[in-house]
N, C-alpha and C positions, 0 to 999 in steps of 0.2 A: 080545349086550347092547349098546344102543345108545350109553352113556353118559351124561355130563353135561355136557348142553347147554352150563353156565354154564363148566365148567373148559374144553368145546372153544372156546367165544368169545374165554377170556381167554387161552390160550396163544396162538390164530390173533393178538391183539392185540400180545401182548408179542412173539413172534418174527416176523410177518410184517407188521405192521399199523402200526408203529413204526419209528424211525429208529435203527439198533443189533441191530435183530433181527437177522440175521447172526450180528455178535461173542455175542450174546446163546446162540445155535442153538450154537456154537463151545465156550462157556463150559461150559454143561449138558454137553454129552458129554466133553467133558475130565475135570469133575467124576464124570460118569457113571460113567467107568472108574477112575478115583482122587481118591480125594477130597486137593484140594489147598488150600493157604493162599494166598492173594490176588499175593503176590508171586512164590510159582511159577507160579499161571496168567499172569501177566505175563510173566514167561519163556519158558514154555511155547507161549503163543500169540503171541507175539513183536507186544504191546498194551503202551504207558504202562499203567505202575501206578495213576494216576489213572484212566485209560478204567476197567479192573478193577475199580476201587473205584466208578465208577457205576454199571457193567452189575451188580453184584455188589448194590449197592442196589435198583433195580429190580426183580432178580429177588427178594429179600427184601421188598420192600414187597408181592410180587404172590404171596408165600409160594412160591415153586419153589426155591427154597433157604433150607439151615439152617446156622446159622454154632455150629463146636463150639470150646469155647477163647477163651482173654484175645485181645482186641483185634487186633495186628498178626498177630501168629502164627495166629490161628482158623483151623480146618478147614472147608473148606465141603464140604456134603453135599448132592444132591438132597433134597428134601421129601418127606415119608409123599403130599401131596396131589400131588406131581410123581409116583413113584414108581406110586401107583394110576391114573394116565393119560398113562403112561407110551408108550402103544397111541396116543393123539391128538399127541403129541411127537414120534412114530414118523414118523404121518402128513404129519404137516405137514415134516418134512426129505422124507421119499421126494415129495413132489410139488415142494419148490425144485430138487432134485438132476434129477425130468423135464424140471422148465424151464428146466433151466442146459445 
C-alpha cells in the first residue's frame, strides 16, 4: 500500500524540511516508547523546557501528538494520525541515520 501522499509531505516538512526537525525526530520516539509530560521530556532529552514546549506545539498544531491531562502535568502521546503512518516516520529516520 502506498500511503498518503499528504501525511508523507507533512511529516518529510515538520522533521526534515524545518528548522528543529532533529529535536522534533528525538521527541516522537521518546514519546513513542513512553508517553511523557513536557518537563520529563526536558530532562530526558537534556532540551530547555521552553525548546519542549515549542517543539511540543508544532507537533500539536501538525496533529502527531496528543496532550492527556491538566496543563503542566499533561501526558503526551503519539497521534491515531501519527500512529497509522508510523511506516513514513520510520522512513524518514532510517534515511537521516544513512546520511549521518
Amino acid at each position: 500500500m502506498p500511503g498518503d501522499p499528504y501525511a508523507k509531505r507533512l511529516l518529510w516538512f515538520v522533521f526534515m524540511g524545518s528548522k528543529g526537525g532533529l529535536n522534533r525526530i528525538r521527541l516522537i520516539s521518546h514519546i513513542r516508547n513512553k508517553p511523557l509530560n513536557a518537563n520529563q521530556l526536558a530532562k530526558e532529552m537534556n532540551l530547555d523546557y521552553k525548546a519542549i514546549q515549542h517543539h511540543v506545539g508544532v507537533l500539536e498544531k501538525n496533529n502527531l501528538i496528543t496532550r492527556v491531562g491538566d496543563k503542566y502535568g499533561a501526558t503526551l502521546f503519539i497521534s491515531t494520525f501519527l500512529e497509522v503512518n508510523l511506516d513514513v516516520f520510520d522512513e524518514i529516520v532510517s534515511k537521516l541515520e544513512k546520511s549521518t
